[in-house]
C-alpha positions in Angstrom: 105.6 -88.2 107.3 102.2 -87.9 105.7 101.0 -86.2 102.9 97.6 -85.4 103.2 95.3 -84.6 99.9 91.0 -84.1 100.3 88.6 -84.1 97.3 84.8 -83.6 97.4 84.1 -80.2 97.6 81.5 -78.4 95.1 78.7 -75.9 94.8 75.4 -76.7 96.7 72.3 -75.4 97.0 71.4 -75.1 100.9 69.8 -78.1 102.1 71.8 -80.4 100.0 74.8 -82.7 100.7 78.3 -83.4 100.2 81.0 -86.4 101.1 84.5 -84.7 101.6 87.4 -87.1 101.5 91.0 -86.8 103.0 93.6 -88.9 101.4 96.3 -89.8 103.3 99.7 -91.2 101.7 100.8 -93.7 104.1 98.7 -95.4 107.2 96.7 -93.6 109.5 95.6 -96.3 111.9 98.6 -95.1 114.4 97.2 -91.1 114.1 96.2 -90.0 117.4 93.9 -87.3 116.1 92.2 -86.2 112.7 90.6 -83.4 112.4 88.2 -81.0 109.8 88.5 -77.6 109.6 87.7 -75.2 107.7 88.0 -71.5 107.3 85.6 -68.6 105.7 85.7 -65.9 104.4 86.9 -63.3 107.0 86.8 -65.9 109.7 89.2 -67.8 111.1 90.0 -71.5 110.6 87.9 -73.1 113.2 87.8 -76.8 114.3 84.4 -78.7 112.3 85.1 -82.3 113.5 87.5 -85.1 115.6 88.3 -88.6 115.0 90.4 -90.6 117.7 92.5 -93.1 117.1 90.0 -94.7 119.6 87.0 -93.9 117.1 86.2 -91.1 119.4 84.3 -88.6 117.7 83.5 -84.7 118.3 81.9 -82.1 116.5 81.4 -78.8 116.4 78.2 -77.1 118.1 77.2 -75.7 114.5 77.3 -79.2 112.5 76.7 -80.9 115.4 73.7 -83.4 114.2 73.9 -82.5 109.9 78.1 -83.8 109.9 78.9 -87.1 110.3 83.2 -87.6 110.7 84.0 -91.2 109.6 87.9 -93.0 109.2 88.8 -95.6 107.3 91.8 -97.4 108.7 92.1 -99.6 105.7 92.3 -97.2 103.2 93.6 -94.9 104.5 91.0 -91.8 104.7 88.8 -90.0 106.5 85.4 -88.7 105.3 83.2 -85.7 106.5 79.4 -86.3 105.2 78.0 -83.2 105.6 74.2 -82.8 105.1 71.4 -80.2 105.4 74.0 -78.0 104.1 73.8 -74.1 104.9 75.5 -70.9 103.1 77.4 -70.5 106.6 79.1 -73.7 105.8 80.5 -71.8 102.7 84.4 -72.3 103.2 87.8 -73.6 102.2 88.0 -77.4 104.2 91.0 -78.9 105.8 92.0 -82.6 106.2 94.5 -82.6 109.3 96.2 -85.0 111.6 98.3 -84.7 114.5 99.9 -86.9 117.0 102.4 -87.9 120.0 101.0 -85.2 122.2 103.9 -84.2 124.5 103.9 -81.8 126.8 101.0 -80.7 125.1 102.3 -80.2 121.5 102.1 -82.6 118.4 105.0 -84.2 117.4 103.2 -84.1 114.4 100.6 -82.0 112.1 100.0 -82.7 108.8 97.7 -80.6 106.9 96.0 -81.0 103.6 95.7 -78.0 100.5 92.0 -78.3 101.6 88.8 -78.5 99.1 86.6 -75.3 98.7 82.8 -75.9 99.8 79.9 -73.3 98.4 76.7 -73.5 99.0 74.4 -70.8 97.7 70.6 -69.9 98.8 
């Protein structure tokens, strides 16, 4: 049972920066999988970026090169540097994790309030 809480979010202007940060209320280093996601307006949630257990990292084809996905073991969080920011990355973000895949479902999934990114032209 994990309580998950991120922080970071703000207004941007394109082309600028921000460090996201998921919170996490007990250890994560046993976390099979933590993911970003984030939903706009009139989208749907999609997936931004993975982090393994294993340190494996994935991204999405749209941040893919300007997000950077980073976990923290020790401290229990995981970041999401996101740079070269762009109005489409305007969106409410999710810290999640999930865990002891069987049969092809989480045992687990956790999901944070999320943290509201806006970045204007």
């Amino acid at each position: 049972q994990v309580q998950l809480v991120e922080s970071g979010g703000g207004l941007v202007q394109a082309g600028g920066s921000l460090r996201l940060s998921c919170a996490a209320s007990g250890s994560i280093s046993t976390i099979n999988v933590m993911n970003w996601y984030r939903r706009a307006p009139g989208k749907q949630r999609e997936l931004v970026a993975t982090i393994t257990s294993g340190a494996s990292m994935n991204y999405a084809d749209s941040v893919k090169g300007r997000f950077t996905i980073s976990r923290d073991n020790a401290k229990n969080t995981m970041d999401l540097q996101m740079n070269s920011l762009k109005p489409e990355d305007t969106a409410v973000y999710y810290c999640n994790a999930r865990g002891n895949f069987r049969f092809g479902r989480p045992q687990y999934d956790y999901w944070g309030q999320g943290t509201q990114v806006t970045v204007s032209s």
